[in-house]
C-alpha positions as CSV (number, residue, x, y, z in Angstrom):
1,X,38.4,-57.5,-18.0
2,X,39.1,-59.2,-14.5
3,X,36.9,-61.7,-13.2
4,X,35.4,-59.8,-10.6
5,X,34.2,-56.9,-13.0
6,X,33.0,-59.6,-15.5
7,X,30.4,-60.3,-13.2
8,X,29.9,-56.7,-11.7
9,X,29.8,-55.3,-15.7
10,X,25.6,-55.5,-15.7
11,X,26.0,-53.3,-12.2
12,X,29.1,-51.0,-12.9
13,X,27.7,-50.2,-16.9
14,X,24.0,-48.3,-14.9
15,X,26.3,-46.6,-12.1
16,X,27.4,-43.1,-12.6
17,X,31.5,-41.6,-12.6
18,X,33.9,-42.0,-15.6
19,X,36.2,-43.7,-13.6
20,X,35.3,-47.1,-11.3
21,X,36.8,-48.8,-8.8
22,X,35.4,-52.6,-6.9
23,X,36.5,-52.7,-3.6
24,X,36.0,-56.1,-2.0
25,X,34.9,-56.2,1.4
26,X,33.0,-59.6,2.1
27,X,33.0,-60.9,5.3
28,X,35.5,-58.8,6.4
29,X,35.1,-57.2,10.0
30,X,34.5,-53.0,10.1
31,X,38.6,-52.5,11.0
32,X,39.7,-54.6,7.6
33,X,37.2,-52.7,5.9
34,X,38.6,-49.3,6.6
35,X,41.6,-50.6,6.2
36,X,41.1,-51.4,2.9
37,X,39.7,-48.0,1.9
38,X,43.2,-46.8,3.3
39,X,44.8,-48.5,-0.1
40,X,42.6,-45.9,-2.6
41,X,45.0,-44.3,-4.5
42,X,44.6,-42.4,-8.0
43,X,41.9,-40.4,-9.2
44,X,38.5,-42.5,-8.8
45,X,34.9,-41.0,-9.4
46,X,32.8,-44.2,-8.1
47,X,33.5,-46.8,-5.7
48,X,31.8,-50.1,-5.7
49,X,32.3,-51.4,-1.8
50,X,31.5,-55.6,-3.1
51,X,30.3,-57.1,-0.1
52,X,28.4,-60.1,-1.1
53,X,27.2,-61.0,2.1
54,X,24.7,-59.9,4.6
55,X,25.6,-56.6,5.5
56,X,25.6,-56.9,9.7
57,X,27.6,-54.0,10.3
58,X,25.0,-51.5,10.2
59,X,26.0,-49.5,13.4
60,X,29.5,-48.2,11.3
61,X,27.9,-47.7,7.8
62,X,28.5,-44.0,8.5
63,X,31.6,-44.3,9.5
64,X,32.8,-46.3,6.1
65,X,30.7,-43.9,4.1
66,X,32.4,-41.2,6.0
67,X,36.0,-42.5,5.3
68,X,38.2,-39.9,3.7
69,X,39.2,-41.8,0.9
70,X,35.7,-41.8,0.1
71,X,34.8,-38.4,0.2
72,X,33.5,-36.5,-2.7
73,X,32.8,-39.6,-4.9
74,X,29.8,-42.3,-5.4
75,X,29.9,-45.2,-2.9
76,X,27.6,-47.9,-3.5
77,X,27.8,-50.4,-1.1
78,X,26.5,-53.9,-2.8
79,X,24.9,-56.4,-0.5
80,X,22.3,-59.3,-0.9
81,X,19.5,-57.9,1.1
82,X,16.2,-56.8,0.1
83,X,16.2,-53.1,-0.8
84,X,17.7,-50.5,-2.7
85,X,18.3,-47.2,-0.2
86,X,19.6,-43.9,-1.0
87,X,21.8,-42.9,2.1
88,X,22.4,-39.4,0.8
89,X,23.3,-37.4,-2.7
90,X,26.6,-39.7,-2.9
91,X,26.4,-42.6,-0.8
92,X,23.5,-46.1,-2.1
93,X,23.5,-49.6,-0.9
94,X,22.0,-51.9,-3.4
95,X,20.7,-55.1,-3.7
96,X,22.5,-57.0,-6.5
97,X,22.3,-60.8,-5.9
98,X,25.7,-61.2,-7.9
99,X,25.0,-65.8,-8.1
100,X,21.8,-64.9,-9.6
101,X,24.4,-63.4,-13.2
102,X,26.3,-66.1,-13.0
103,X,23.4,-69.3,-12.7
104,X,22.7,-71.5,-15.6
105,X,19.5,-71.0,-17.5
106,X,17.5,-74.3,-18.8
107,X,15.9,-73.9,-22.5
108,X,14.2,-77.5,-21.4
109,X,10.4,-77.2,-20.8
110,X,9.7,-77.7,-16.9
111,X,8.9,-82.0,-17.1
112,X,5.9,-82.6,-14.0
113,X,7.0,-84.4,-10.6
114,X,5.6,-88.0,-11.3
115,X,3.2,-88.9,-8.8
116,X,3.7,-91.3,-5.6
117,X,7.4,-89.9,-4.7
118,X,8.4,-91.5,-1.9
119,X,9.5,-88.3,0.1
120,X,7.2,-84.7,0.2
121,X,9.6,-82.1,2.0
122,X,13.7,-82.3,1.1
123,X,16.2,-80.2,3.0
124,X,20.2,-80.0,3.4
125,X,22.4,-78.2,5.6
126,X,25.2,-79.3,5.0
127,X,26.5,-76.3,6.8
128,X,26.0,-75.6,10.9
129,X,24.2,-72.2,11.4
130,X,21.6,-72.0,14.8
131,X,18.7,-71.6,13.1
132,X,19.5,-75.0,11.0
133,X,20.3,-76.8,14.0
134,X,16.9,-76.0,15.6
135,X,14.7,-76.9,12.8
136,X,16.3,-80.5,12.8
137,X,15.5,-80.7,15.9
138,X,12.2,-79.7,15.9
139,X,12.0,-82.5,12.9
140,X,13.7,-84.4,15.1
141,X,11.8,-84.5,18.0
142,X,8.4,-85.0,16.6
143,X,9.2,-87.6,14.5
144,X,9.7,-86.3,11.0
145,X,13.2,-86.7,9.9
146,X,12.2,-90.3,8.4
147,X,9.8,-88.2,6.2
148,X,11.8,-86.0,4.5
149,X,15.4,-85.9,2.6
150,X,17.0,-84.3,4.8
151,X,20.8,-83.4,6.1
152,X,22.3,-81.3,8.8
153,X,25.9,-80.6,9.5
154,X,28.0,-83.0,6.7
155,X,30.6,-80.2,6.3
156,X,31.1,-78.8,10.1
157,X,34.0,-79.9,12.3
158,X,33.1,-81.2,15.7
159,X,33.6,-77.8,17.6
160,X,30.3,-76.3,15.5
161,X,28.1,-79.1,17.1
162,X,29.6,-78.5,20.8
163,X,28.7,-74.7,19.9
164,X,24.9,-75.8,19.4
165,X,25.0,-77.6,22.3
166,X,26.0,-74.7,24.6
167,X,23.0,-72.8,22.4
168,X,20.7,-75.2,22.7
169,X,20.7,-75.0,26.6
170,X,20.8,-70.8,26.3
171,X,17.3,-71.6,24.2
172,X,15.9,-74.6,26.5
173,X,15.9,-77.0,24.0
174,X,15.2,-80.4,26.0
175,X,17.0,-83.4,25.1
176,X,19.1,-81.7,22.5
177,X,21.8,-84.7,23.3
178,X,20.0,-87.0,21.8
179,X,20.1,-84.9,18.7
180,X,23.8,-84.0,18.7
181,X,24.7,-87.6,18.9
182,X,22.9,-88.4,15.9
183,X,25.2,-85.6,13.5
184,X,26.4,-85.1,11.3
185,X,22.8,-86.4,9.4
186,X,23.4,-87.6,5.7
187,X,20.1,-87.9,3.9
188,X,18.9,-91.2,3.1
189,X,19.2,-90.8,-0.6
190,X,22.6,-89.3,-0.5
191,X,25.3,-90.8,-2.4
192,X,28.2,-88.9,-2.5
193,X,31.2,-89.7,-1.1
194,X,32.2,-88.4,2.5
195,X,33.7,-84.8,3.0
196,X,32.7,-84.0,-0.8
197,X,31.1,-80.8,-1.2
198,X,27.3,-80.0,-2.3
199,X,27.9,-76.2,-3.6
200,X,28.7,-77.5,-6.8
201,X,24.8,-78.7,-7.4
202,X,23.8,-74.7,-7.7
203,X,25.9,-74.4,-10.8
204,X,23.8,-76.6,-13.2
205,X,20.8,-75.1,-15.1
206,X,18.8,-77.6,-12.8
207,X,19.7,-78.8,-9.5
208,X,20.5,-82.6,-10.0
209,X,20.6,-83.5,-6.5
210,X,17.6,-85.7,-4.7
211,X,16.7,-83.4,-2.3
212,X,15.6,-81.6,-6.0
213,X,14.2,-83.9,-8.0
214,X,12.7,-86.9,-5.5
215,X,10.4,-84.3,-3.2
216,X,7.8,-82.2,-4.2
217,X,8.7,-79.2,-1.7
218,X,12.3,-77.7,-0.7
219,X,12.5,-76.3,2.4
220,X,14.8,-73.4,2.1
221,X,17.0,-72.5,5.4
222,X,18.8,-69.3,4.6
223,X,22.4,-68.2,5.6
224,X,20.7,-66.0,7.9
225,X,17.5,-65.2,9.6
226,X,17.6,-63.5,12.5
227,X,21.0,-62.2,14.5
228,X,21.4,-65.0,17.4
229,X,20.5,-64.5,20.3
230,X,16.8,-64.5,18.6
231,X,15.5,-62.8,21.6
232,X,17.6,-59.1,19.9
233,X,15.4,-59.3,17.2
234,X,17.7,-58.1,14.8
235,X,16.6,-58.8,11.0
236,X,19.2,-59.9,8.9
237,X,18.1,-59.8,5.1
238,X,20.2,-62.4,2.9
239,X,19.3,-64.2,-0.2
240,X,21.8,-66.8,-1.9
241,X,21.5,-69.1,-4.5
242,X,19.3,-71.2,-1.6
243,X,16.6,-69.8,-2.0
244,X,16.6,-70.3,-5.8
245,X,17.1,-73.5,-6.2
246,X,13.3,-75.2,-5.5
247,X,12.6,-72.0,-8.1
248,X,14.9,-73.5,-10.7
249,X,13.9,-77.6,-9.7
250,X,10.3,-77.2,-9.9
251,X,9.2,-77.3,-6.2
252,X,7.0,-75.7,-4.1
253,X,9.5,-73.0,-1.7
254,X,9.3,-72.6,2.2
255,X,11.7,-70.1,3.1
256,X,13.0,-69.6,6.9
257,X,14.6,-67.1,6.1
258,X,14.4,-63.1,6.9
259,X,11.4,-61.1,7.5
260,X,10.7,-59.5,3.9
261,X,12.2,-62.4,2.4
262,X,8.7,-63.7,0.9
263,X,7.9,-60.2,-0.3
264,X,10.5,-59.5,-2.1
265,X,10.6,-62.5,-4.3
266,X,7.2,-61.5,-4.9
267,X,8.3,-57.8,-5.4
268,X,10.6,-60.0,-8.2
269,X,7.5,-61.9,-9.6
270,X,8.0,-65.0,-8.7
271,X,5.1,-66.9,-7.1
272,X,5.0,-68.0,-3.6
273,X,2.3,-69.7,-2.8
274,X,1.7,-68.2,0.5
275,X,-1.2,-70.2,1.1
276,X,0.7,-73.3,2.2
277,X,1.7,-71.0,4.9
278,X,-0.2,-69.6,7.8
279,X,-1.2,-65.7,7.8
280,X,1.5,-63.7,8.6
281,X,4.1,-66.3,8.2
282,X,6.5,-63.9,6.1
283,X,6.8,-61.3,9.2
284,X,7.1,-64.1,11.9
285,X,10.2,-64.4,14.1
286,X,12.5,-67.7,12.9
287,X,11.7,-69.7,16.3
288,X,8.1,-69.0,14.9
289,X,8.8,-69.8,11.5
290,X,10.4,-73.1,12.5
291,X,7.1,-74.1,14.3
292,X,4.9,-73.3,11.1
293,X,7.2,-75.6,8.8
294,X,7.3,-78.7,11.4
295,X,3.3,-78.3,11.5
296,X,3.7,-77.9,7.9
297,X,6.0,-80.6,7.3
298,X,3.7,-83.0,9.5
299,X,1.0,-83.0,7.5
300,X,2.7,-85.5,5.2
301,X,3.7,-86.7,1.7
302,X,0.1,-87.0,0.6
303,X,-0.5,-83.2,1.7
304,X,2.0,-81.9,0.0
305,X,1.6,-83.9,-3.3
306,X,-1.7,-82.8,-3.4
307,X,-0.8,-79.0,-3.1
308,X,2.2,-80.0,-5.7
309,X,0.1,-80.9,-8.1
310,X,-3.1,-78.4,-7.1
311,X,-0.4,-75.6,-8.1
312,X,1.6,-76.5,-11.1
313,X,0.5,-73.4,-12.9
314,X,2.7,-71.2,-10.2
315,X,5.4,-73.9,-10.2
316,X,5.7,-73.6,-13.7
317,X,5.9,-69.6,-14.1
318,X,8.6,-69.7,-11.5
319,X,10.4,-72.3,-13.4
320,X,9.7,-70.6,-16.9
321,X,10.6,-66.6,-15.0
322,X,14.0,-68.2,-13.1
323,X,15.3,-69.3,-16.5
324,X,14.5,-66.2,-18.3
325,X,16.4,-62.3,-17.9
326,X,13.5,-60.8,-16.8
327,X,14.7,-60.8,-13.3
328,X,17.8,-59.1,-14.0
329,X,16.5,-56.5,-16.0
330,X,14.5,-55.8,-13.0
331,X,17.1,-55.6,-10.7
332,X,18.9,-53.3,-12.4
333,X,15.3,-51.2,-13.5
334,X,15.3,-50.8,-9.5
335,X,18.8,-49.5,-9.0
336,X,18.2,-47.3,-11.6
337,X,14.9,-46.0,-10.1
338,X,16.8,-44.4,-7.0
339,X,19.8,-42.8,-9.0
């Protein structure tokens, strides 16, 4: 079987129609995409658009649904959101996190975070995205970014940090200069060579990494919160293999991420231990969510070993659930549900 429906087999063996056909789509804008449903040809019963990605195209959903290629079949439209939606009696878009298939599982016992770590909070972007950008700042400017392992911006050329410059000024960031002069930031543990990639790290049944193993909480920054300018307040539901990993490592998960975003690893079993956060926190906006973790994140190493070690019970069932199938079966139990 080809790679691509190796991994889709779990998906493609629960979806109705004889005959099957994966159409790849990610990150490809609306035009490409209908484009691409041009190229059907022969006689196909279901159509599997593989987008892998958020899905931000919203607005022309219909109008892909409605392409004539795709008429009279099922057309599921995959993406890594939150929910599983029937559109009509042919047309589904699904929630099938395809990384979550393809992650190592650990048959090691979960071992305890020794006590007295130098470093509570760990957090990388080693990619530029707005959101990202304003929470190092916010680290930043009240002092913080000695506190935690943290990175911003190692794999960005220098046209990405001019962007969040210009942003920065649309938002009234104050002194943002000082910030952009100091990236890219490479954590203070780091010790990997220059230009090297991290992506690698999510690929091992636990995440070797410092930022992993040296802190007792992992703050997650999604590929997307919110669609920028903030003040449009357009959700944009996304999980990747980010917000696994302090799962998989044995920490203690902050998510800025999308609205929902806590609920539905909930919804997946997985324990969140939403009282670290303030009420509400899960429905905030990001530019709220980014002033919850620096109060958070300010409350320092002591803090947070103490609610590391006042929690291991939940640490451990996320650890034991993350390593186990029950997820998947899930997943699939709720695509199922709304055939």
């Amino acid at each position: 079987m080809h790679a691509l429906g190796t991994m889709y087999k779990p998906l493609l063996d629960i979806l109705p129609g004889a005959s099957k056909k994966i159409i790849q789509i990610s990150s490809q804008h609306p035009e490409d995409i209908l484009k691409r449903l041009n190229q059907i040809t022969g006689p196909v019963d279901t159509v599997l658009l593989s987008n892998g990605d958020v899905w931000r195209y919203f607005d022309v959903r219909k109008k892909i649904f409605d392409h004539p290629n795709l008429q009279n079949k099922n057309v599921f439209l995959q993406t890594l959101g939150y929910a599983n939606i029937k559109v009509n009696d042919r047309c589904w878009e699904i929630s099938y996190p395809l990384f979550y298939w393809t992650r190592q599982q650990s048959t090691v016992e979960y071992v305890v975070k020794t006590s007295g770590l130098k470093y509570g909070f760990s957090c990388l972007n080693n990619s530029n995205n707005m959101h990202r950008t304003i929470l190092g700042y916010r680290l930043y400017e009240n002092n913080l970014l000695s506190d935690i392992i943290f990175s911003q911006s190692i794999l960005d050329n220098g046209h990405a940090i001019i962007r969040a410059s210009q942003d920065a000024k649309i938002l009234n960031l104050q002194n943002f200069e000082e910030y952009r002069d100091l990236l890219p930031i490479r954590s203070q543990m780091e010790n990997i060579p220059e230009g090297q990639k991290f992506r690698g790290y999510h690929n091992r049944a636990v995440p070797t990494h410092p930022a992993y193993t040296q802190a007792y909480c992992n703050i997650v920054t999604e590929s997307e919160c919110e669609e920028y300018p903030y003040s449009r307040n357009i959700n944009l539901p996304v999980v990747t293999e980010k917000s696994y990993k302090p799962l998989r490592a044995g920490q203690i998960p902050i998510m800025l991420a999308a609205r929902g975003h806590i609920a539905y690893f909930k919804s997946l079993g997985f324990e969140m231990m939403e009282d670290l956060m303030p009420e509400g926190y899960d429905q905030m906006n990001v530019l709220q969510k980014i002033t919850s973790i620096v109060a958070i994140v300010s409350k320092g190493t002591e803090f947070i070993e103490d609610f590391y070690f006042g929690h291991l019970r939940e640490i451990r069932h996320n650890y034991k659930l993350v390593n186990s199938n029950k997820v998947e079966q899930l997943i699939l139990q709720n695509i199922k549900d709304i055939l």
